[in-house]
NUGUFI-785189 format. One record per residue (C-alpha): residue in three letters; z, y, x. Coordinates in steps of 0.1 Angstrom, whole numbers, always signed. Layout:
# NUGUFI-785189
R,ALA,Z,Y,X;
...
# end
This chain:
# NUGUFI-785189
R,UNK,-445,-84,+61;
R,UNK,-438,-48,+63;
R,UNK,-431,-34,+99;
R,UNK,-407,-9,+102;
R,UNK,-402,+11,+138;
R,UNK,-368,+34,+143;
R,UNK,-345,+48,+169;
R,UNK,-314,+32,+157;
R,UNK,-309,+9,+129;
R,UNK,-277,+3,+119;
R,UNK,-263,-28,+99;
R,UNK,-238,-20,+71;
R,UNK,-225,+10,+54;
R,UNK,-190,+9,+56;
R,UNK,-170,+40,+69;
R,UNK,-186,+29,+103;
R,UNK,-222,+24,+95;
R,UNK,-230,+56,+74;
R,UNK,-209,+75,+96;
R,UNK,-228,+64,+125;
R,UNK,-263,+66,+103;
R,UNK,-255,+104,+96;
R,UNK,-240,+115,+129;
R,UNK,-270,+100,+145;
R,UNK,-296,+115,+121;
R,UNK,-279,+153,+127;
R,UNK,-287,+146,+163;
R,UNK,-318,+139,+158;
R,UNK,-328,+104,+155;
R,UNK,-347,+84,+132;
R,UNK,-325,+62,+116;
R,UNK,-326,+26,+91;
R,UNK,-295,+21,+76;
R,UNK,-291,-17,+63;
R,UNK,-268,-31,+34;
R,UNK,-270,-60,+14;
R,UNK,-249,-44,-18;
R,UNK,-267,-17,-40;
R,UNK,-240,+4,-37;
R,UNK,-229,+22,-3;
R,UNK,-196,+28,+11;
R,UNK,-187,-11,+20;
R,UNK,-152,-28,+14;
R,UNK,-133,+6,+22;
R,UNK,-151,+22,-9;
R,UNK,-156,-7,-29;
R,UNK,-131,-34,-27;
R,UNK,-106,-16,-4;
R,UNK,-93,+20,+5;
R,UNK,-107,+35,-24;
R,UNK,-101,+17,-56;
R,UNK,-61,+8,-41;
R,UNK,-58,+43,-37;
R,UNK,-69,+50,-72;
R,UNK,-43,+27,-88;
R,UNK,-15,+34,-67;
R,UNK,-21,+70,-82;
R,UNK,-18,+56,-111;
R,UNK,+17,+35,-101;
R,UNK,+29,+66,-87;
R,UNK,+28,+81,-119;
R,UNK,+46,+53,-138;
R,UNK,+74,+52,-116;
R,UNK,+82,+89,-115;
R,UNK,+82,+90,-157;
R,UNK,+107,+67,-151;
R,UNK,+131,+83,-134;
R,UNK,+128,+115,-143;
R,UNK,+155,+109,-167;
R,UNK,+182,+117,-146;
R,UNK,+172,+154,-145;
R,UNK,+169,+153,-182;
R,UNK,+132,+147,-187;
R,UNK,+128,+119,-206;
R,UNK,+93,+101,-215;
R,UNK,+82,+68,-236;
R,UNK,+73,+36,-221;
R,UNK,+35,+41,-208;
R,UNK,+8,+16,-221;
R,UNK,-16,+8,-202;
R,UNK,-54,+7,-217;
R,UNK,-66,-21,-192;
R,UNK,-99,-16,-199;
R,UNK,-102,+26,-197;
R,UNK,-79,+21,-163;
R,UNK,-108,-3,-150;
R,UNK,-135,+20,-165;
R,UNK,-117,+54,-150;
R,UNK,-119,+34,-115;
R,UNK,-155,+20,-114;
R,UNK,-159,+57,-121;
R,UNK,-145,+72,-92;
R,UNK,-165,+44,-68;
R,UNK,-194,+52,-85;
R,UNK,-197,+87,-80;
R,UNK,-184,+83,-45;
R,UNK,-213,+63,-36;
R,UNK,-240,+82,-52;
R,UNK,-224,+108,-32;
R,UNK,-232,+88,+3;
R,UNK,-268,+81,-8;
R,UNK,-277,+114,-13;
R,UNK,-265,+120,+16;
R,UNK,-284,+97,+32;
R,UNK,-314,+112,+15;
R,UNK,-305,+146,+30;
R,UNK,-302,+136,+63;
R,UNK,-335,+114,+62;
R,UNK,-321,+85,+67;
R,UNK,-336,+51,+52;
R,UNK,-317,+29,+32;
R,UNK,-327,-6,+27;
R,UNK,-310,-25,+8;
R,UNK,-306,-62,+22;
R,UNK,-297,-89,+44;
R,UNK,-298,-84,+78;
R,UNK,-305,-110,+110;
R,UNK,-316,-106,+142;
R,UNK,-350,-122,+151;
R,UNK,-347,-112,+190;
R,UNK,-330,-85,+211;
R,UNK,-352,-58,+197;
R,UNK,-361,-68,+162;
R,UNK,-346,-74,+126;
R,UNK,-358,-95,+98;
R,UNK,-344,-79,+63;
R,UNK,-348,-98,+34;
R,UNK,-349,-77,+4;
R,UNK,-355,-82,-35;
R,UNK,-392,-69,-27;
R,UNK,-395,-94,+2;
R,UNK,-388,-96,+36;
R,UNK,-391,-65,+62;
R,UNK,-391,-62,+101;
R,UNK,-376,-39,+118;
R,UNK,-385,-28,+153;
R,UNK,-356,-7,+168;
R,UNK,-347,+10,+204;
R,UNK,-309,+6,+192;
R,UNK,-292,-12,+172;
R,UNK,-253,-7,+158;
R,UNK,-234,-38,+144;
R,UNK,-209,-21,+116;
R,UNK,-208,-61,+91;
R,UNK,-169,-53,+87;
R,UNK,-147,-79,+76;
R,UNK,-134,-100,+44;
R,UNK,-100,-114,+29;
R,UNK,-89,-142,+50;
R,UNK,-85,-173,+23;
R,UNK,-77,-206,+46;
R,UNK,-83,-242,+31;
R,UNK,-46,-246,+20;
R,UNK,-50,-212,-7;
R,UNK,-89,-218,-14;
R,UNK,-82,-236,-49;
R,UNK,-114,-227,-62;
R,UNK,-93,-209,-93;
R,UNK,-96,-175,-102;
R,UNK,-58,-171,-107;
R,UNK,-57,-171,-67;
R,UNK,-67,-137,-56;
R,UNK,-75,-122,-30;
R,UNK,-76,-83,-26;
R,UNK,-109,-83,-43;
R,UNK,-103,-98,-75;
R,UNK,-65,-84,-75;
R,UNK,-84,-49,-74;
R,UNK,-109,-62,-101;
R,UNK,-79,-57,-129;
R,UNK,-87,-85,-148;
R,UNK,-54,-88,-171;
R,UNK,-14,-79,-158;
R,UNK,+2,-113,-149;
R,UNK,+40,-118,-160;
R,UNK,+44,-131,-129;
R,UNK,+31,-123,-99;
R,UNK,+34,-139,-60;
R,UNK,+21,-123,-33;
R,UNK,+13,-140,-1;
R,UNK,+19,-118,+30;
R,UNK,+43,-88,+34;
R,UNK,+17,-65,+55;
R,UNK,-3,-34,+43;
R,UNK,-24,-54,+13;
R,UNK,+6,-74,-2;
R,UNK,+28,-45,-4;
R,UNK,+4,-16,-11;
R,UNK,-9,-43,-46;
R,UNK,+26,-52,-53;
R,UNK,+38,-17,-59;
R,UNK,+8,-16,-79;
R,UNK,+10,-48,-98;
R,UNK,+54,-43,-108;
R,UNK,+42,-3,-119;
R,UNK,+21,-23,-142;
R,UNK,+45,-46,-156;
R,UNK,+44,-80,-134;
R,UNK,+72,-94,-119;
R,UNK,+65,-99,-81;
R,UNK,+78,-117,-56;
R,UNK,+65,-112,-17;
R,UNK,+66,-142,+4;
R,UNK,+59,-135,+41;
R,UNK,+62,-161,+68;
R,UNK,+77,-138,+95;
R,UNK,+110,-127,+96;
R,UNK,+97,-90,+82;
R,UNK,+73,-69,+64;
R,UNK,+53,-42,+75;
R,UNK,+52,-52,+114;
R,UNK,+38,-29,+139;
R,UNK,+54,+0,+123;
R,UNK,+98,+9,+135;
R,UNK,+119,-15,+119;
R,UNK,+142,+14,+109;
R,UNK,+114,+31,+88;
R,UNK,+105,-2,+73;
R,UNK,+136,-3,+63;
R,UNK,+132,+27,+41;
R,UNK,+103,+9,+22;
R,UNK,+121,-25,+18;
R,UNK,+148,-10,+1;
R,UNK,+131,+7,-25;
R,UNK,+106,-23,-30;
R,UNK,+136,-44,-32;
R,UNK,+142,-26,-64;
R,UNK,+109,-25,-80;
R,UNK,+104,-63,-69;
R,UNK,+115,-93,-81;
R,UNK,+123,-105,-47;
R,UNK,+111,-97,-9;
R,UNK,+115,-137,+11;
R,UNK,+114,-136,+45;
R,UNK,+103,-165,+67;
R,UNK,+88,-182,+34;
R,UNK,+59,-205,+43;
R,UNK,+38,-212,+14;
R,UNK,+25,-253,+20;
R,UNK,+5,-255,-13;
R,UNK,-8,-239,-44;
R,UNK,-17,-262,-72;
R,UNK,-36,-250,-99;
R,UNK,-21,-262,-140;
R,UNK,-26,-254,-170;
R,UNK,+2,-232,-173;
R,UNK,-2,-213,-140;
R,UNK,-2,-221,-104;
R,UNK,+25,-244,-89;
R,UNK,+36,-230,-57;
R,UNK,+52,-252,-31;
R,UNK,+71,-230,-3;
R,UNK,+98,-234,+24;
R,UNK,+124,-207,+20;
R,UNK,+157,-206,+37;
R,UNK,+157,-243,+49;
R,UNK,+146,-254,+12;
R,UNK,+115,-262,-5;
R,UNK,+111,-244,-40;
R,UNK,+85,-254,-63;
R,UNK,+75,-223,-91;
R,UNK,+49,-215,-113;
R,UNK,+36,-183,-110;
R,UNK,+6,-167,-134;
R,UNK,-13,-158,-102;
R,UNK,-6,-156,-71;
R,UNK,-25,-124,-43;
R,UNK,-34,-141,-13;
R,UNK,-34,-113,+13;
R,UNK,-24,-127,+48;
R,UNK,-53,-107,+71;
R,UNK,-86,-105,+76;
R,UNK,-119,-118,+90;
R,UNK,-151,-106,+104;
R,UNK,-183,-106,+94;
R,UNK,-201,-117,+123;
R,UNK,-214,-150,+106;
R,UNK,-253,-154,+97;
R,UNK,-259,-125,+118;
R,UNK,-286,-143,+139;
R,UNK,-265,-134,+171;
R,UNK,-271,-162,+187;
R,UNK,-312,-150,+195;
R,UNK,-291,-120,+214;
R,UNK,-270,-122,+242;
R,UNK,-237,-105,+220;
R,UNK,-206,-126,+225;
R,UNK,-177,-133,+202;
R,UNK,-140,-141,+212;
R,UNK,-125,-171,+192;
R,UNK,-116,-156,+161;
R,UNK,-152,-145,+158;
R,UNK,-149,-108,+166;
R,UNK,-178,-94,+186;
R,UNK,-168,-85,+219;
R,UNK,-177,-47,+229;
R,UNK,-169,-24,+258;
R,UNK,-150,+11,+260;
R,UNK,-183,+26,+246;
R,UNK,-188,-1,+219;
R,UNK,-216,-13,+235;
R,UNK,-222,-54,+234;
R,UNK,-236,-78,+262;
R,UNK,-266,-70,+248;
R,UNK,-279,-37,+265;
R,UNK,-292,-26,+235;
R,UNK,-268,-35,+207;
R,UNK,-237,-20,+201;
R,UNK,-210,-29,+171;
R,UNK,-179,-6,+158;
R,UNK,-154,-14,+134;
R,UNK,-132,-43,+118;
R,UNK,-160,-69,+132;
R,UNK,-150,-60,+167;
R,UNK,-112,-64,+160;
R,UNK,-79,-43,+167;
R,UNK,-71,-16,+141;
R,UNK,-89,-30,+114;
R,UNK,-86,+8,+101;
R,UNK,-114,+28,+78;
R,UNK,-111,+56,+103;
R,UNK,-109,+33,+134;
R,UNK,-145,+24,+125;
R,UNK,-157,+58,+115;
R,UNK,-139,+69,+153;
R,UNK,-160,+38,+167;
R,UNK,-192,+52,+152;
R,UNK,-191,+85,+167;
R,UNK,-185,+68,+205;
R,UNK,-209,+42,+200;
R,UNK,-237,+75,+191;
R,UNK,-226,+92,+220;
R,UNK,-230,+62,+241;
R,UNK,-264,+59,+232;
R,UNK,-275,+97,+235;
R,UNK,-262,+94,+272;
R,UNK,-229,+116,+265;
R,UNK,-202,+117,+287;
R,UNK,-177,+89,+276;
R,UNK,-142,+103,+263;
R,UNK,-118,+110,+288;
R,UNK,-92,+86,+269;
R,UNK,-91,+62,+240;
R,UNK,-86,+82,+206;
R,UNK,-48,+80,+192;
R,UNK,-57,+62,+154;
R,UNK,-29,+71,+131;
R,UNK,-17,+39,+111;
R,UNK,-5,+48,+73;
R,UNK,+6,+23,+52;
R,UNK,+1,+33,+12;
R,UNK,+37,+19,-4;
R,UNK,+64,+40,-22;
R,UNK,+75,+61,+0;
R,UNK,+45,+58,+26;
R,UNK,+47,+49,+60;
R,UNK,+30,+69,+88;
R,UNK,+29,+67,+125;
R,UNK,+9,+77,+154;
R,UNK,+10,+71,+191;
R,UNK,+42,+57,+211;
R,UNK,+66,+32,+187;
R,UNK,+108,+27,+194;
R,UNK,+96,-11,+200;
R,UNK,+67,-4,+220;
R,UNK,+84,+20,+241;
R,UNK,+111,-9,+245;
R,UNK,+87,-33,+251;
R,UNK,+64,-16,+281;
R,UNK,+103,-5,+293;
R,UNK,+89,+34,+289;
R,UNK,+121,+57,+288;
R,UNK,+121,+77,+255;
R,UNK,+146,+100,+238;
R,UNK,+145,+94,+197;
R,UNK,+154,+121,+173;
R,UNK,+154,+116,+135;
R,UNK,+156,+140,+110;
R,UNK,+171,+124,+74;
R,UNK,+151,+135,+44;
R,UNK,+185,+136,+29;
R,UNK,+191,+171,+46;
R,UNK,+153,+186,+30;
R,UNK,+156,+206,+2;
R,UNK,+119,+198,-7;
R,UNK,+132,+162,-9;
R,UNK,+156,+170,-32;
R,UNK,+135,+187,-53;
R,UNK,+116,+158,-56;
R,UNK,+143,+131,-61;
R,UNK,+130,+113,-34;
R,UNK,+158,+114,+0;
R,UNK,+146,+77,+7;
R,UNK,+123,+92,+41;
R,UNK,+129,+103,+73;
R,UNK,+105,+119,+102;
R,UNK,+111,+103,+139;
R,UNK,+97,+117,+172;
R,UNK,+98,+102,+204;
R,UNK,+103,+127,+235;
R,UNK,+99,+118,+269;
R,UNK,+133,+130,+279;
R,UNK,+118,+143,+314;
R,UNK,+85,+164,+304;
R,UNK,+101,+169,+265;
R,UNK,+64,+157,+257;
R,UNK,+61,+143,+222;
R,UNK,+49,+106,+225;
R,UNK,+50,+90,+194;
R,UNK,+58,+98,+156;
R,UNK,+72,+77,+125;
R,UNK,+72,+93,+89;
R,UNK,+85,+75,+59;
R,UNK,+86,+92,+26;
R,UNK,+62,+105,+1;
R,UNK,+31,+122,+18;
R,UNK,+36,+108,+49;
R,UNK,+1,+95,+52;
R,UNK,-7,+137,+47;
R,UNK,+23,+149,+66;
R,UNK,+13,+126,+99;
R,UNK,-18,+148,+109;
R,UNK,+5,+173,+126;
R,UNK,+24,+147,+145;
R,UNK,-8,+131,+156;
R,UNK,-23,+167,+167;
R,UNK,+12,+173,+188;
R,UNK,+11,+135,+208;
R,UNK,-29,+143,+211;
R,UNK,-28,+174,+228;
R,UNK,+2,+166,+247;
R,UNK,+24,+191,+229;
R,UNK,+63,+193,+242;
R,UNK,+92,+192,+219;
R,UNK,+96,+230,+218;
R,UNK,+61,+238,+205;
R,UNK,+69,+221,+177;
R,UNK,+99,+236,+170;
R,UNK,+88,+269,+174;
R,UNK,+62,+271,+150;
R,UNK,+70,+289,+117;
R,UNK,+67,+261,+89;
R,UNK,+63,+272,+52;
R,UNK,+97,+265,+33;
R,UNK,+106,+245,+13;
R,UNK,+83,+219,+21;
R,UNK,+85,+186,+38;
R,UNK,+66,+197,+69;
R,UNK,+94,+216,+78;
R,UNK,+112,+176,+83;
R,UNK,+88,+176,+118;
R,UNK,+100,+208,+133;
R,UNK,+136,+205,+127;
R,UNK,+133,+171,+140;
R,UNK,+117,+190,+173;
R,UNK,+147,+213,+175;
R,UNK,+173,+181,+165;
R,UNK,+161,+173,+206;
R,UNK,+177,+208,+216;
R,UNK,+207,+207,+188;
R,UNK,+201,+232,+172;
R,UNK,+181,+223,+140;
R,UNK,+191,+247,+111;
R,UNK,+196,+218,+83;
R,UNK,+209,+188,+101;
R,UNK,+239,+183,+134;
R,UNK,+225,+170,+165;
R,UNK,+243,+168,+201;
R,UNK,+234,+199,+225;
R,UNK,+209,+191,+250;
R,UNK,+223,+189,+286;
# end
């Protein structure tokens, strides 16, 4: 058996892993970087971020052809060339993660391509296609990730139940369409999925989509995805899928009444769940809560001295950029640098039409932890940007501690959220006040200019929208 001796060997390159890989290399370490698929870049790149991104591109397209009519631009019905779409795609992935390997190469990092399990506190067995390899480490960083939950009831064993890998996959464009959760994955492949032609219905057991985010800026996205959708049910429990010739027979509870339909397929995307199976944990002393996420401390470091893990398999924001954050503090942690004087702010952006954005402080967390919090909101109704777009249906929220004028937490919905919320997350991170927002000169028209007249809404004197004065 091969014997192979590093600094810091890291399991799994998702956004975590070859983040921490390359951050550690640049300092100077001598670095093994472990993953069982050929390609790099884990579910974000393959199965996830990446690929939903791609196609929602593509949806965004569709839907703006189609109304573009009412300014007198009018274009044919698109077709979609299933195949080319898929191939375009793959593409994209592809060159993405050739673009990580030779990066790794670079940076003198070894990839071995594998599965990974621990043999004792201090050493890995790998078994690779050329046979199995040990490696000897000082360090070792946990980044596994985590899969599509599929419980017993929804695990038919048929391929017309999805989950966000196959629904990604493109295999054909059902008619009709159910989708099984109302959170980031069901909406974000619904939009795709009714841009494509299927008629979807969302089914989510709780009396809303999209929680975590403002209820009032959900509201923005369930009105236009009540238009694009068949149907949005809240408080729908799905009891059984049954798979028939015909399609899937779907037994649900729905407004005090059982329905019974037959959908072509149905996307299964109620959560996720960590890879910290098979892991050979249990020859270390790294714990897991319950749910099977490992448990870490503030500096991602395990009950094992020596073993650390970042990312979806230690729970929370189960975010690409979460993990890629983790990566950097669990490096740090093990070069002996001073530990960060507070927990990183992780934006949230959820990909529907419009997008949803937010960062820091929410209206129901604020109400929840009783912290007193002044709200201003700024319609996209009154940007002219917006209206050069045809799309009013956002708004950009700031919450201001009414004592200090500090700016505690932001909320964008509307298109380019996910782009626009970098500014609100730099002005709650560095502890900016109200008025140094509003004071700085924003380039017009664009939509950025929605954050600083929602700064000077707090005084009442934004240029484009009425507020109250300040007293």
């Amino acid at each position: 058996m091969e014997i192979i001796q590093t600094d810091i060997v890291v399991m799994g390159a998702g956004p975590g892993g070859y983040t921490a890989a390359f951050y550690a290399a640049a300092l100077g370490k001598k670095v093994v970087l472990i993953e069982q698929e050929k390609r790099l870049g884990g579910v974000c790149l393959n199965r996830g971020c990446i690929p939903s991104k791609a196609l929602l591109h593509m949806a965004k397209l569709i839907y703006e052809a189609a109304e573009s009519g009412k300014c007198g631009v009018t274009f044919s019905k698109p077709v979609i060339h299933l195949e080319q779409l898929r191939a375009w795609k793959d593409s994209v992935l592809e060159k993405l993660g050739t673009g990580i390997t030779n990066l790794a190469a670079r940076r003198s990092v070894q990839v071995i391509t594998g599965r990974a399990a621990f043999e004792g506190p201090k050493i890995l067995r790998v078994e690779t296609p050329e046979g199995p390899k040990q490696i000897q480490f000082g360090k070792a960083i946990i980044a596994t990730g985590s899969r599509a939950a599929l419980p017993a009831v929804f695990d038919t064993k048929d391929s017309r139940v999805m989950t966000s890998t196959e629904a990604l996959a493109l295999q054909d464009i059902p008619k009709k369409l159910l989708v099984v959760g109302g959170g980031y994955i069901g909406m974000e492949l619904g939009t795709v999925y009714a841009a494509f032609g299927s008629e979807v219905t969302v089914a989510e057991a709780l009396g809303g989509i999209l929680l975590g985010a403002d209820a009032d800026l959900v509201r923005l996205v369930q009105e236009r995805a009540s238009k694009i959708f068949k149907e949005i049910r809240l408080n729908a429990k799905v009891i059984q899928l049954k798979p028939l010739a015909e399609g899937i027979e779907v037994h649900m509870t729905t407004g005090g009444e059982e329905k019974r339909e037959i959908y072509d397929r149905v996307l299964v995307s109620i959560g996720r769940t960590p890879n910290g199976q098979d892991l050979g944990l249990e020859k270390t002393k790294v714990q897991m809560d319950p749910k099977g996420f490992i448990q870490v401390d503030a500096r991602q470091r395990t009950a094992e001295p020596d073993i650390y893990a970042i990312g979806d398999v230690t729970g929370g924001m189960m975010l690409a950029h979460k993990a890629s954050k983790d990566a950097k503090v669990a490096v740090n942690a093990i070069l002996g640098a001073m530990a960060e004087e507070k927990e990183p702010l992780i934006p949230a952006v959820v990909f529907t039409d419009p997008e949803l954005a937010w960062c820091g402080l929410t209206e129901a967390e604020a109400k929840a932890k009783n912290i007193p919090v002044q709200i201003v909101k700024f319609p996209w109704s009154a940007s002219g940007r917006a209206l050069t777009l045809e799309r009013t249906d956002g708004a950009t929220k700031l919450l201001i501690d009414p004592k200090t004028e500090k700016i505690l937490g932001v909320g964008i919905c509307g298109i380019g959220a996910g782009e626009l919320i970098n500014e609100g997350l730099l002005a709650v991170e560095m502890g900016l006040r109200a008025k140094d927002l509003a004071r700085i000169v924003h380039p017009h028209p664009t939509l950025s200019e929605t954050l600083m007249e929602c700064a000077e809404m707090f005084y009442g004197h934004a240029t484009h929208a009425y507020s109250r004065k300040r007293v």
